[in-house]
Each structure stands twice: as C-alpha cells, then as structure tokens.
C-alpha positions in Angstrom: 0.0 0.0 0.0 0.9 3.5 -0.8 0.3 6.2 1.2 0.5 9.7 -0.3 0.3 13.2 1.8 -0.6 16.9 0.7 1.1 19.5 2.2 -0.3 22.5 2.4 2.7 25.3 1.8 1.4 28.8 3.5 4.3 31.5 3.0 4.3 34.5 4.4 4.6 37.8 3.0 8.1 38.1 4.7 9.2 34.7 3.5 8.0 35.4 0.0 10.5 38.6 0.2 13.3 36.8 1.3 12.7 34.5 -1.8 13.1 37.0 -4.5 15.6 39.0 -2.8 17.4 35.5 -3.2 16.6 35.4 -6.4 17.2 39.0 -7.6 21.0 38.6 -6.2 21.3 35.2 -8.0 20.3 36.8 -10.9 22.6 39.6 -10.8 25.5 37.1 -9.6 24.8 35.5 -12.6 25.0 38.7 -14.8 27.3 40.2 -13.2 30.8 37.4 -12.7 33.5 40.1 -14.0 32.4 42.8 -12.2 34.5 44.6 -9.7 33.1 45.6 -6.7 34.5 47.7 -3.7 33.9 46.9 -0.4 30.6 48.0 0.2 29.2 46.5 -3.1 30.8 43.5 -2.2 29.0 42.8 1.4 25.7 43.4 -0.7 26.4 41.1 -3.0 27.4 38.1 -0.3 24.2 39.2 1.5 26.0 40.6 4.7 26.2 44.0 6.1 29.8 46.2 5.5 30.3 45.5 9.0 30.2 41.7 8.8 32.5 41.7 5.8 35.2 44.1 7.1 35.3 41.3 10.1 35.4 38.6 7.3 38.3 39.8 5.8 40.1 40.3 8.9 39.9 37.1 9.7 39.6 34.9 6.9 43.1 34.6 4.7 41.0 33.2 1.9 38.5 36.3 1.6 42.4 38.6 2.0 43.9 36.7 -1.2 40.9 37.3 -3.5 41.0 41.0 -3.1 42.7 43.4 -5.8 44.3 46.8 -4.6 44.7 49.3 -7.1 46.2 52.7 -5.6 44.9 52.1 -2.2 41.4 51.2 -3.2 40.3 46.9 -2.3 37.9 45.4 -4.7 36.8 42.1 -5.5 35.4 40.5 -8.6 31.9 38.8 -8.3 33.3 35.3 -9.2 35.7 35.3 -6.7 33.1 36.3 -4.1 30.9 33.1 -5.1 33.8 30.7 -4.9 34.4 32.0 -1.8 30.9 31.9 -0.3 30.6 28.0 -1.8 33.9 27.0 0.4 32.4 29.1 3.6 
C-alpha cells in the first residue's frame, strides 16, 4: 500500500520577500561574474552588512587573497566572491 500526503505550503509575505531578494542577487550574480566591486558593493552582493565583511576579511586569509588593490582602493570581482561563499 501506498500512502500519499498533501502539504499545504502557507508562506508568508516576509518569507516570499526573502525568496526574490534571493533570487534577484542570483540573478545579478549570474550577470554580473567580472564585475568589480569595492567593499561595500561586495558585502551586498554576499548578502551581509559592510560591518560583517570588514570582520570577514580580517579574519579569513581566503577572503584577504581574492581581493585586488589598485592605488589604495580593495575590490573584489563577483566570481571570486561566489567561490568563496561556496567554500564558507
């Protein structure tokens, strides 16, 4: 004997938010792999506050060895960013 169940899925309007802000920054992940992005740009795109990323960089030598400096100024590309994120 089989035995099948429904389940009845009820999202709420804050979880159907969180869903396309998911999607939106895959999408723009997605369009966006060559992309350089300073620091603030950066913490967007991996879905943290600034805050959060300046303590991810000081204390993850991975996130340190990704990041391009050009006359002072730290950026990262988008692709970078992901491979990171997949590893964290």
């Amino acid at each position: 004997m089989i035995v099948t169940a429904t389940y009845e899925h009820k999202l709420s309007d804050a979880d159907i938010e969180r869903i396309a802000e998911r999607v939106v920054r895959k999408l723009e992940r997605n369009s966006n792999k060559q992309k350089l992005l300073n620091i603030t740009e950066a913490a967007k795109h991996c879905g943290v506050s600034p805050t959060t990323f300046y303590r991810w960089r000081k204390r993850n030598k991975n996130l340190q060895a990704i990041e391009l400096t050009a006359g002072g100024v730290v950026q990262f590309r988008a692709e970078d960013l992901d491979k990171f994120l997949e590893r964290k």
